[in-house]
C-alpha positions in Angstrom: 77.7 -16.7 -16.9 79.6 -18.2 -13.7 78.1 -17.7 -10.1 81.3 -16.2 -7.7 80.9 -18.7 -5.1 84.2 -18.0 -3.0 82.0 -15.3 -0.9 79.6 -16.9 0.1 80.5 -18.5 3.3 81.5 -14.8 4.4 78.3 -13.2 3.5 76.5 -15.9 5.2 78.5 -15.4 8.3 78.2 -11.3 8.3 74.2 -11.9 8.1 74.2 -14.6 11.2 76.3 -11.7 12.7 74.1 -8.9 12.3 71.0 -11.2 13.4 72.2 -12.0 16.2 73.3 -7.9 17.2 70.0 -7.2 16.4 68.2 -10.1 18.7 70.6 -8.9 21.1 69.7 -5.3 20.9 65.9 -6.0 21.1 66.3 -8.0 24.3 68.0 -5.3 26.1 65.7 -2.9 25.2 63.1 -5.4 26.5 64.7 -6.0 29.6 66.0 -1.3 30.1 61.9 -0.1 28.7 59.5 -2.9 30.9 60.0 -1.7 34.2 59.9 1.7 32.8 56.2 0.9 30.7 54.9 -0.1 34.3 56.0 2.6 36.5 54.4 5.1 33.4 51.5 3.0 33.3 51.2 3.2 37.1 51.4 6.8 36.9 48.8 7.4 34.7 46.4 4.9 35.8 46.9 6.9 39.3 45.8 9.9 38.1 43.2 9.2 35.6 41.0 6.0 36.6 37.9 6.1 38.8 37.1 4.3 41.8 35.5 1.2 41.0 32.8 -0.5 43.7 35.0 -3.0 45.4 37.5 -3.6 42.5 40.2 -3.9 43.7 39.2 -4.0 47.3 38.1 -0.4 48.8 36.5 3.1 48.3 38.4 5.4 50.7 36.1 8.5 50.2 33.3 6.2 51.4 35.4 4.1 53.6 33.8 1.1 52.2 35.9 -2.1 52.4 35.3 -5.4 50.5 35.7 -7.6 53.3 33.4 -5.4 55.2 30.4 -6.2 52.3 31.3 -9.8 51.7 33.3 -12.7 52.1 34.2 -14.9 48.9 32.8 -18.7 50.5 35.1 -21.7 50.8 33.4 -25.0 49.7 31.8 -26.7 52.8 32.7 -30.3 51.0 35.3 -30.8 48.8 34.6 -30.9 44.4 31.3 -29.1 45.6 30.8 -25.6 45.1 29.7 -22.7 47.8 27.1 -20.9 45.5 23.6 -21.6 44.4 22.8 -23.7 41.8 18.8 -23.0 41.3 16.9 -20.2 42.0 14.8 -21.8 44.5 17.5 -22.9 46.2 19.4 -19.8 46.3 16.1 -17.4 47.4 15.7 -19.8 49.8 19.3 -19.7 51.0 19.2 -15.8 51.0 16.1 -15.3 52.9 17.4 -18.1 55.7 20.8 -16.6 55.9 22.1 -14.9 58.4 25.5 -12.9 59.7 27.6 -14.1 62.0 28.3 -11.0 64.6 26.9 -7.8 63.9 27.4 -6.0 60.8 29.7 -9.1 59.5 29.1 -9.4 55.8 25.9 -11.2 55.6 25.7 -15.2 53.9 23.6 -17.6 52.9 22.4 -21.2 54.4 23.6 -24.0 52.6 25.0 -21.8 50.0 25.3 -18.5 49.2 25.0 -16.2 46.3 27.9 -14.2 43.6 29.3 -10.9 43.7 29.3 -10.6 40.7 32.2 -7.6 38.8 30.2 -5.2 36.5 31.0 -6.7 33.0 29.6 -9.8 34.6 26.0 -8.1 35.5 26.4 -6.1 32.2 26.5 -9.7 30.0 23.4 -10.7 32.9 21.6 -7.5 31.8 21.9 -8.6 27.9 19.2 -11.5 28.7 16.9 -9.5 28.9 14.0 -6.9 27.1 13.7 -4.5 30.3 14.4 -4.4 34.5 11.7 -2.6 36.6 11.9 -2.1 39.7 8.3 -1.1 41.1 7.0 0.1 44.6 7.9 1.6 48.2 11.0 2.5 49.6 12.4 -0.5 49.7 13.2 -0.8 45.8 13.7 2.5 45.5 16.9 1.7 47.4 17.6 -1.4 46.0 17.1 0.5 41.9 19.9 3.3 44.0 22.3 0.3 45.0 21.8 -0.7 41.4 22.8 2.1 39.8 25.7 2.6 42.0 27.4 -0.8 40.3 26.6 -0.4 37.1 27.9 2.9 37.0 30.6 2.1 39.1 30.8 4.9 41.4 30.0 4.4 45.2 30.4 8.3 45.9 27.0 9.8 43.7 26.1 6.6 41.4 23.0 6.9 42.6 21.8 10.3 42.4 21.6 12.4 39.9 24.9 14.4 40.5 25.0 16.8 37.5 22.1 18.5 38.9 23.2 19.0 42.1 25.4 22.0 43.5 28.3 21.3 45.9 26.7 22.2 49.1 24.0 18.7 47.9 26.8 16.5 46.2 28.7 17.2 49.7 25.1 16.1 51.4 24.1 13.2 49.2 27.1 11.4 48.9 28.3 7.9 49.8 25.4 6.9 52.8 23.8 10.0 51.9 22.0 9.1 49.0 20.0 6.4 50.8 20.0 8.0 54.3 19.3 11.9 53.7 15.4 12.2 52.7 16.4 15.7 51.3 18.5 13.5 48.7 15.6 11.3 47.5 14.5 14.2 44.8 18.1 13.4 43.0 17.7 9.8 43.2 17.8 8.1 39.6 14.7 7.1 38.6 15.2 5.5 34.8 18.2 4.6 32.6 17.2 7.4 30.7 18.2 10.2 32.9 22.0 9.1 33.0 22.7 8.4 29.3 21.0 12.1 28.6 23.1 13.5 31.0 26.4 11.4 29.5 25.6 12.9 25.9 26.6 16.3 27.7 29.3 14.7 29.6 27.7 15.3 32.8 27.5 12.4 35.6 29.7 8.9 35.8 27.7 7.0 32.7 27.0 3.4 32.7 29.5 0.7 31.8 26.5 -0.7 29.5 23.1 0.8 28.5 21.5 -1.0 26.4 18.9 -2.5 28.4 16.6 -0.3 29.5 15.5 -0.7 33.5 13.8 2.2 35.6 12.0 2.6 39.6 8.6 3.1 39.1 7.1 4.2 43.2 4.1 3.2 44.0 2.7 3.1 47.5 -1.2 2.7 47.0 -3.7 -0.1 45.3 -4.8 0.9 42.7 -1.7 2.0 41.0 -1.5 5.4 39.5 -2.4 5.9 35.9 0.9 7.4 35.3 2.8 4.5 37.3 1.1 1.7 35.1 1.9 3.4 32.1 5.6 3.8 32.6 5.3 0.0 33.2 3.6 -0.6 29.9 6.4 1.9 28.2 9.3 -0.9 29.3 7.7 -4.4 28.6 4.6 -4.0 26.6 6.6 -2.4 23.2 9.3 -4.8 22.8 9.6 -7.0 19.3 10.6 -10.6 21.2 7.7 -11.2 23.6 9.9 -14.4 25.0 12.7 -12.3 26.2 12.4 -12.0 29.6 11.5 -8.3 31.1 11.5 -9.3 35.2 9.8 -7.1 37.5 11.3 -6.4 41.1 8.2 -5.4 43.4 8.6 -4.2 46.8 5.3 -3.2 48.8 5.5 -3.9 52.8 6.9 -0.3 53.7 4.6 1.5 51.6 1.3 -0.8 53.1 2.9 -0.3 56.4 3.1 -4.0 56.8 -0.4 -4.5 55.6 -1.0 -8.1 54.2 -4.3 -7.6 52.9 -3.5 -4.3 51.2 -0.4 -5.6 49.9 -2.0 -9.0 48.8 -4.2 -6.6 46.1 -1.0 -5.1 45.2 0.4 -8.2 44.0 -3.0 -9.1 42.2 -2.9 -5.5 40.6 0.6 -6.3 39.5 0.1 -9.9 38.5 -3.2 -9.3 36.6 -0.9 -5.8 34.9 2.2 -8.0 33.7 -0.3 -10.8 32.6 -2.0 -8.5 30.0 1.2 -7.8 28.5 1.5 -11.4 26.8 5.0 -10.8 27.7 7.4 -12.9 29.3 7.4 -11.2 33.0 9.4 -12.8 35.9 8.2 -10.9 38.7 10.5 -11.4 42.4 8.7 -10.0 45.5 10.9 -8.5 48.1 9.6 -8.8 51.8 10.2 -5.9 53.7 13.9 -5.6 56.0 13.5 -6.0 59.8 13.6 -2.9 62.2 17.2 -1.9 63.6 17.9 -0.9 66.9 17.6 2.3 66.9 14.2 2.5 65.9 12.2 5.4 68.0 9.9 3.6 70.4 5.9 4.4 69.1 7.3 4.7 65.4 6.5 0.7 64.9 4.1 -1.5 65.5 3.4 -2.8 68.9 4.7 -6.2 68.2 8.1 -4.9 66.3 10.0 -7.5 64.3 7.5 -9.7 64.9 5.1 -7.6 63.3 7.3 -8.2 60.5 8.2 -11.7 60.4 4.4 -12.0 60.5 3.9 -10.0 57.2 6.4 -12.4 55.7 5.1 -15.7 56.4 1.6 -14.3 55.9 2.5 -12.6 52.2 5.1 -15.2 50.9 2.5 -17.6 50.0 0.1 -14.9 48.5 3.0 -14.1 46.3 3.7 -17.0 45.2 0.5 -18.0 44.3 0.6 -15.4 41.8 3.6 -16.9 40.6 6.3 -14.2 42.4 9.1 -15.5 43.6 10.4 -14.3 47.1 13.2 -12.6 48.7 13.4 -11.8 52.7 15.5 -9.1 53.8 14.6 -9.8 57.2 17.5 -11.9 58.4 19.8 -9.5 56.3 19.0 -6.4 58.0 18.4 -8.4 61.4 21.8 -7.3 62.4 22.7 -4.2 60.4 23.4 -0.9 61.2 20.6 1.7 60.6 20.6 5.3 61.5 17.0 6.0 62.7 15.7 1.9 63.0 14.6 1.9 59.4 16.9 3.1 56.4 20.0 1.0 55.8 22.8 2.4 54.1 25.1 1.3 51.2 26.5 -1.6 52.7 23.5 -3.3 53.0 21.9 -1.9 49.9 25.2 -3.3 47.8 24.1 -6.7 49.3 20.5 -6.6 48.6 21.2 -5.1 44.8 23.4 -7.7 44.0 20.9 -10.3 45.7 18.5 -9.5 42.9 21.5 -9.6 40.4 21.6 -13.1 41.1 17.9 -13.5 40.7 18.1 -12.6 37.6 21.1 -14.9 36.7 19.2 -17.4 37.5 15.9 -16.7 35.3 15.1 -18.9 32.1 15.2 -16.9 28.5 13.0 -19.1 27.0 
């Protein structure tokens, strides 16, 4: 049997053809449905995504602006970069920082620490066994600041919103939930409480919640029983006793600047982590400086300096019991307070994400 070849030149030619109409027919269709996909794609992402903490630059509601928290560093010399490199140096950088003007966003000498977006602390978090945050006021605010950017809601992040009526969520929002002591009984005290509340679908959940991290308050020495147990539940359980489980202490507003009560707090807390047989960083905070609008006979006699004096005389006590430490005096030096001694969330963004780079910086083995 012969092969017909006289038609084959013509049926190659109608194929070329009807490749090329169809190249040409998907390219215009490109070129007509892209500018379409991204004004539908705008119009969705209008309506349905949630304000995230300074991604892409603002929170109107709170009327919190990026450049109003922090400034992204240009290198001081060139091929060298603005940011820390060890923890030493960058604690040390933090605590001898400084603002330059009041309420400018607040940076560190020599270099200055990350701001890190919240997939970036999430894959920080993942280092880790556990993240308590233990003591006065002071990290109570901090754990609230916390919360706030991992669950990436500057409005009620903090709080524990699906309990609260509208008349509260009205009250406790934005500066609320660290300014309003009426707000301080929604305040999120573990991981736990939002991921029960996001099974019912109540509350903004976490981006990530695998890694368990709670507040535990405590103001006296000893401890409460209840207060060293919720320690033990985080760090003492877990399989890998090499995987870090840091502990964020905070103990100068709750010993109302007392060195040598604080001192046995941070033996109490030393000699508590050491029994674990647990890999425990531990990071003491040293309390924030008084603002100006602290009411006169409120503080002690010698003001600031009554502070600056609990620093120099604790930082060596801590770190004799192997804490690291963080001042917040030069951040809060020149920061806005509404009664002399709560902040709000500007400054509690900073000193959350101040610990956030602590912890970046922390060994895993």
């Amino acid at each position: 049997m012969k092969l017909d070849t006289h038609n084959l030149p013509s049926s190659r030619a109608s194929i070329l053809r009807r490749l090329f109409l169809a190249v040409l027919f998907c390219c215009g269709a490109y070129i007509v449905f892209l500018p379409l996909s991204y004004i539908l794609q705008a119009m969705f992402a209008h309506r349905t995504t949630r304000a995230v903490v300074l991604e892409p630059g603002e929170d109107r509601e709170c009327g919190i602006l990026q450049r109003d928290v922090y400034t992204t560093p240009w290198p001081s010399q060139p091929k060298s970069s603005p940011f820390c490199g060890k923890r030493a140096q960058l604690l040390e950088a933090l605590s001898s920082g400084g603002r330059h003007g009041f309420d400018e966003p607040f940076v560190g000498k020599g270099c200055t620490y990350k701001w890190f977006s919240t997939p970036e602390i999430c894959m920080i978090l993942e280092r880790f066994s556990a993240v308590v945050f233990v003591g006065d006021d002071v990290a109570q605010s901090v754990y609230t600041a916390f919360n706030i950017l991992l669950r990436e809601d500057l409005i009620l992040g903090g709080v524990r919103d699906w309990m609260m009526g509208d008349v509260d969520q009205a009250k406790c929002k934005c500066d609320g939930q660290f300014l309003d002591i009426d707000c301080l009984k929604f305040a999120v005290k573990s991981i736990e409480e939002v991921k029960n509340a996001g099974r019912d679908r109540k509350g903004s959940p976490y981006l990530c919640e695998r890694i368990p991290h709670a507040y535990v308050a405590v103001e006296t020495v000893p401890a409460p029983p209840a207060a060293q147990n919720s320690f033990k539940d985080l760090t003492f359980g877990k399989p890998n006793p090499w995987q870090p489980s840091p502990l964020i202490f905070s103990f100068g507003q709750g010993s109302s600047l007392d060195s040598a009560l604080s001192t046995k707090a941070v033996d109490e807390w030393y000699t508590l982590a050491s029994a674990s047989e647990r890999n425990v960083p531990m990071l003491f905070l040293s309390p924030p400086a008084f603002g100006l609008k602290k009411a006169p006979g409120t503080s002690p006699h010698e003001g600031n300096l009554a502070v600056w004096n609990y620093h120099t005389s604790m930082a060596p006590a801590a770190k004799e019991k192997h804490f690291d430490v963080l001042s917040m005096f030069n951040l809060t030096l020149q920061a806005s307070s509404v009664d002399g001694e709560r902040f709000g969330t500007k400054v509690a963004l900073v000193e959350a994400m101040m610990v956030i780079n602590w912890l970046s910086k922390l060994e895993t083995s």
